[in-house]
N, C-alpha and C positions, 0 to 999 in steps of 0.2 A: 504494500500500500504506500503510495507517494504520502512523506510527511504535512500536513498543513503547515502553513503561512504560523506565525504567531496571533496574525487578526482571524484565524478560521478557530471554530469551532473544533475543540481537540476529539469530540467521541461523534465518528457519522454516522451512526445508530440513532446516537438524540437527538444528533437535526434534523434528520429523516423525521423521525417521530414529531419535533417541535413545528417544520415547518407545514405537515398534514394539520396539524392543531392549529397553528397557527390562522392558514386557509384554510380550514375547513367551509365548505359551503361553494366557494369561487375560486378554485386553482387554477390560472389560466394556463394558457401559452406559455408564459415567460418564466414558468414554473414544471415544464411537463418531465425530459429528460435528466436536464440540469439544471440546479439552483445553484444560488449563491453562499459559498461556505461561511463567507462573515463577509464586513463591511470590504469593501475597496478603502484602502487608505491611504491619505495627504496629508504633508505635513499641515501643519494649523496657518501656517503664514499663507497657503496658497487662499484657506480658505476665508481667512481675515480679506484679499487681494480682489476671493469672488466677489464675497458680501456686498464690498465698497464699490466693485465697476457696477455689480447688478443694480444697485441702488441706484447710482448714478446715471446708469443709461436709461433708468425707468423713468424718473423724471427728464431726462431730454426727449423719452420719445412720447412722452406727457404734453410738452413744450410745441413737438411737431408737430403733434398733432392739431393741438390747438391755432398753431399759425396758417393752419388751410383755411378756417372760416371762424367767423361770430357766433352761429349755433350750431348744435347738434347736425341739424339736417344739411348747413351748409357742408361742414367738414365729410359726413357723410357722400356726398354726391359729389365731393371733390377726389374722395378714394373710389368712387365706380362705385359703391358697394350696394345692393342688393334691394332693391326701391321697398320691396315687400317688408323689411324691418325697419323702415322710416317710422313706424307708431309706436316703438318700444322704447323710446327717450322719454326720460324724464325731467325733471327740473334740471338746467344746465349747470349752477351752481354743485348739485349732487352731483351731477355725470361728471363734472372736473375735481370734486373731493375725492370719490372712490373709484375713478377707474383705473389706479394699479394698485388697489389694495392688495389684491389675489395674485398673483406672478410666477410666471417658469420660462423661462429661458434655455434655451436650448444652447449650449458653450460646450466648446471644444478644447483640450488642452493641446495645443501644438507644441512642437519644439522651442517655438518664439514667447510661448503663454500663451493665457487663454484669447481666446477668440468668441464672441457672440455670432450665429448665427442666425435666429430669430427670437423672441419676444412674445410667448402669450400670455394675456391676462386675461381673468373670470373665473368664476366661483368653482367652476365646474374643471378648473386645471386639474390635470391628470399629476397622481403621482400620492397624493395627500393621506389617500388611505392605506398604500403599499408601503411609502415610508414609515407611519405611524406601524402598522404593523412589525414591518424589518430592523426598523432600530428598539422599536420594544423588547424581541426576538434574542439581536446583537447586545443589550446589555443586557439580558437572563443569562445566556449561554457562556458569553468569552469569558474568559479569565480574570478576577479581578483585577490582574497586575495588567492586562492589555485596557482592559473596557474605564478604567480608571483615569488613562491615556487621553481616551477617546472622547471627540464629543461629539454626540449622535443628538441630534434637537429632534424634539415632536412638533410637525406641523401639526397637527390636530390642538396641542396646548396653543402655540403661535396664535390658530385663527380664530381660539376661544376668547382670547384677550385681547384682539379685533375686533368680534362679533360684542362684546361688553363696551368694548368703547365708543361704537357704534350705535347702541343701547342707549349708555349716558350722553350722548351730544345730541341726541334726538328727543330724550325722555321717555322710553320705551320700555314698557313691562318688559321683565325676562322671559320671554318666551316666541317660541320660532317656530318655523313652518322650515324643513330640508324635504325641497324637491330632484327628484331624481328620474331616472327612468335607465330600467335596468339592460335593457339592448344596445345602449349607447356605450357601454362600458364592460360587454361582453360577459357578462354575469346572470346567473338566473337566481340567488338568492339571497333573497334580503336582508342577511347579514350581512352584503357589503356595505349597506348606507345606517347599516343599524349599530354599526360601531361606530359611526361619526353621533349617533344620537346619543350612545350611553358617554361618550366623553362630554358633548353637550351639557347633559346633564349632570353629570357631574361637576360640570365649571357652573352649577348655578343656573342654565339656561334649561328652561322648561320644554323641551323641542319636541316633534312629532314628524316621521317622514311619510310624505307624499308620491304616490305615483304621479305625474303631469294629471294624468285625465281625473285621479282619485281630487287632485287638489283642488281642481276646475270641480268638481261636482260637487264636494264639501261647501261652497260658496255661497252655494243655495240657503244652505243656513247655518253657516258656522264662518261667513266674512264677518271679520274687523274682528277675531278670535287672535290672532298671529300677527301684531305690531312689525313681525322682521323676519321677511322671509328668504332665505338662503339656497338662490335655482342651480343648481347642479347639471343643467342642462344648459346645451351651446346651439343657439337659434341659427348658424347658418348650419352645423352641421344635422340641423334638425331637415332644414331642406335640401341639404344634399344626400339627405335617405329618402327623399319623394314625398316628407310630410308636409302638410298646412302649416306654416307658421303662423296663421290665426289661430292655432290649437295653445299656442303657448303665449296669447295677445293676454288673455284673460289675467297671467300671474303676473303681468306687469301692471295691470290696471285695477286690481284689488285693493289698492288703498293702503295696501303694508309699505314699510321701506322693504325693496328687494335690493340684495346683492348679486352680485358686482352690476351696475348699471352699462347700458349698450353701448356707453361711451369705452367699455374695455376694448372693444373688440375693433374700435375704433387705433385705439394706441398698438393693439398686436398686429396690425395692418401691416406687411413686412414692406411695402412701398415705404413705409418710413423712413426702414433701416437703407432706403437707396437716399432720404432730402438729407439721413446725417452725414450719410459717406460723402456726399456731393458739395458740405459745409456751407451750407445755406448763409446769407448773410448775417441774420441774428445771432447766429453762434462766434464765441467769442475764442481768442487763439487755445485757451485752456482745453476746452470744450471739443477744438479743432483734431491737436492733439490727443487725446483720450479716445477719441471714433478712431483715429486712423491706429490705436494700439487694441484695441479690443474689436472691432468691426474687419473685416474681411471688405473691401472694395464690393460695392453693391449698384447700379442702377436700375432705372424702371426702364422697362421696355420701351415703352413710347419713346425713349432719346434716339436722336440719329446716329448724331458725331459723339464720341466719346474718348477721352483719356485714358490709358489703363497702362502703368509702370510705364511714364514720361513719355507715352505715343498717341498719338491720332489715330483715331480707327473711325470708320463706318460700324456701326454697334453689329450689327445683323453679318461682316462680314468678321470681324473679330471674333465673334461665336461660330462662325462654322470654321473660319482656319487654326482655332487653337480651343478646340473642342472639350478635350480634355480637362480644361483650365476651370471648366465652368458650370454653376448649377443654376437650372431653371423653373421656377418658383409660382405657384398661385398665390397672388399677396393673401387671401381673407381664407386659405385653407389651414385643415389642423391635420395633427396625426399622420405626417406626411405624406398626405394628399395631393397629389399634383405637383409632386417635387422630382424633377430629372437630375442625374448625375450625366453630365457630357458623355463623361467617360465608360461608359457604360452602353451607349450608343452606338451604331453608328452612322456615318455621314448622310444616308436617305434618313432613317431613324431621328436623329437630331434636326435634321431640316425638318421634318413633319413636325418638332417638338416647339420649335420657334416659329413656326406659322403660326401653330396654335396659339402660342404666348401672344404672337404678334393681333391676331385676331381676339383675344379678350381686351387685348389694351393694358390689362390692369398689372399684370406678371413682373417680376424683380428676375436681374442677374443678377450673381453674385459669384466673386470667386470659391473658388472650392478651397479649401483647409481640408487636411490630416491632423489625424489624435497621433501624438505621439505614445509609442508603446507603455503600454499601462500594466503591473504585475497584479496580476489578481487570481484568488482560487473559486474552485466551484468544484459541487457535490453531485458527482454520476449516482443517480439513485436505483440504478440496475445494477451497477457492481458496488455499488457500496463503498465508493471511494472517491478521494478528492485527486484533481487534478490542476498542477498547475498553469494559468494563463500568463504569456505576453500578448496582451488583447490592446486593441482601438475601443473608445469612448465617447457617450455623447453624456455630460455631466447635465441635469435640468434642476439647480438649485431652485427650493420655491423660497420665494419672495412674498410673505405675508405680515402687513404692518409696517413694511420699512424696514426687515430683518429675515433675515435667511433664515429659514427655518424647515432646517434636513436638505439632501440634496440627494434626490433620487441618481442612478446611472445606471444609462443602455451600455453596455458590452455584448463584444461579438463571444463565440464560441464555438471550437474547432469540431466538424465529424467526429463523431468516436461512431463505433460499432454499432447498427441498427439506428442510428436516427444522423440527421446531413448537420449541416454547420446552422445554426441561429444566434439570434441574439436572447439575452435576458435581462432583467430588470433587478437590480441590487442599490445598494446606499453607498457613500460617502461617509467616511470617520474621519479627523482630522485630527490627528497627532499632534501632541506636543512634546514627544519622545525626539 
């Protein structure tokens, strides 16, 4: 048996056991083969280094957003976006308080540091309930003398202490309404939203979880019950499954304060991450600087002429003669929907990919970045044993409150015997060792 890491789990009997227990109810995908033997770990300065760019570029792209327009619906129609959720804003003052409360970022650790590569905000950010679970997990199991080390944050505490704060600036009985809908999230049983309700309530908050249609039908005679209600659902990706988004008008129009307001989805708009790259004039040299260390070179499709490492190019022929170089992008998709790697392509392949982009209008380039090799373990649960990774990463610290709080990461993971190469879904520990 390969020996573990110091960050793994020393007996894989009991993580085998722990992590069945753990999931029970919803074991997905990113659990099936292989799991994660313990956290992925960085030293602490990397993650002091995340903290501060994630914060920061949250507020610049807070900034960006707001300099497309005056309201809600200008800004909106200035990103293309989707005319059918124009009726889901609300008070503009609100939509500029809380649209990056909720936050994950999608960053890369390259040889050079981290890189940003997108930006999503809203309530319904993926990752909240996995972390809570894995770092719960990671500090039962490790070693006192490792997990002592480590500091593993609960986003679930993070967004309780948001969700109160929230409470008090509005005057808000403790009590909530978590909507969800379980197909969006790949799960059939309602313990996966039932453990955000039992830490709810345990932070003091009286909550109750909703199916969409369960919550729309309770209205009938239980509106103005739920002062704050917390949607766990993402209204474009609700129409890009072929739903009504009239079906989801109602939980905005209920009268409660709902979280994250539409103006999130406005700031995760990745067209943004092309007005920082591009240093729009309001940005100041500081500012300048920081996009061009943490941002990968990005523009919006709609340009002609473009710059890219001190040259002139025609945008459209730069992308087909250095293919490679480049990913092509749906600003307003999640879940890496409508996201091309060049290189992956080819030449007919790619051309069909930037027509497409060309014909929405709406679509970002952006250069491609590499993770550099990342050492991580993981537990083959057919042989019963760990094996060591030199794997690539995609780190999606969440950002709840203005504080990081846990940082989920994708890793790849090699064939072994009976099942092909995938990714998985594990945490981030940051070391002060």
């Amino acid at each position: 048996m390969t020996a573990p890491s110091p960050a793994a789990v020393a007996d894989p009997r009991q993580l085998h056991n722990a992590l069945d227990h753990q999931f029970r109810g919803f074991r997905t995908f990113w659990f099936d083969r292989l799991s994660p033997a313990g956290p992925l770990v960085l030293p602490a300065e990397r993650g002091v280094e995340l903290e501060g760019a994630a914060t920061r570029l949250a507020g610049l792209l807070r900034t960006a957003a707001w300099h497309l327009g005056d309201t809600c619906l200008a800004r909106h129609r200035a990103l293309g976006l989707d005319e059918r959720l124009t009726a889901f804003y609300r008070d503009d003052d609100f939509e500029h308080r809380y649209a990056t409360a909720i936050g994950r970022p999608d960053v890369i650790l390259t040889d050079e540091g981290w890189k940003f590569i997108e930006f999503n905000f809203c309530s319904a950010t993926g990752g909240q309930v996995f972390t809570h679970l894995l770092n719960e997990l990671w500090r039962q199991l490790l070693p006192a003398r490792v997990s002592a080390a480590l500091t593993l944050d609960d986003p679930l505490t993070a967004r309780n202490d948001l969700l109160r704060t929230v409470l008090a600036d509005h005057g808000l009985d403790p009590k909530l309404a978590l909507i969800g809908y379980l197909p969006d999230v790949g799960v059939q049983d309602r313990r996966y939203y039932g453990i955000e309700i039992d830490a709810l309530r345990k932070a003091g908050i009286d909550a109750e979880y909703f199916d969409t249609g369960e919550f729309v039908d309770a209205l009938a005679t239980r509106r103005g019950e739920f002062p704050l209600v917390l949607e766990r659902v993402v209204p474009q990706e609700w129409i890009d499954a072929g739903r009504d988004p009239a079906a989801l008008l109602p939980i905005r129009t209920c009268g409660a304060t709902v979280l994250t307001p539409q103006s999130s989805y406005q700031v995760a708009n990745k067209q943004l991450f092309a007005v920082l790259s591009g240093h729009p004039e309001w940005m100041g040299a500081a500012d300048r600087e920081f996009v061009d260390t943490y941002l990968p070179w990005t523009r919006g499709i709609r340009e002609d002429d473009v710059e890219f490492q001190g040259e002139k190019w025609q945008l459209t022929d730069l992308l087909t003669r250095r293919r490679a170089d480049f990913v092509l992008k749906r600003s307003d998709g999640d879940q890496n929907f409508d996201v091309h790697l060049g290189s992956r392509y080819d030449d007919a392949q790619w051309s069909a990919v930037i027509t497409k982009a060309r014909t929405a209008g709406t679509w970002i380039v952006q250069q491609a970045v590499h993770s550099t090799a990342l050492a991580a373990d993981v537990y083959d649960r057919e042989r019963e044993e760990y094996l060591p990774l030199s794997t690539a990463a995609v780190f999606g610290p969440l950002i709840v409150g203005g504080r990081m709080a846990g940082c989920p990461v994708r890793y790849e993971t090699p064939a072994v015997p009976g099942a092909a190469a995938s990714s998985i879904l594990g945490t981030t520990g940051w070391s002060t060792l």
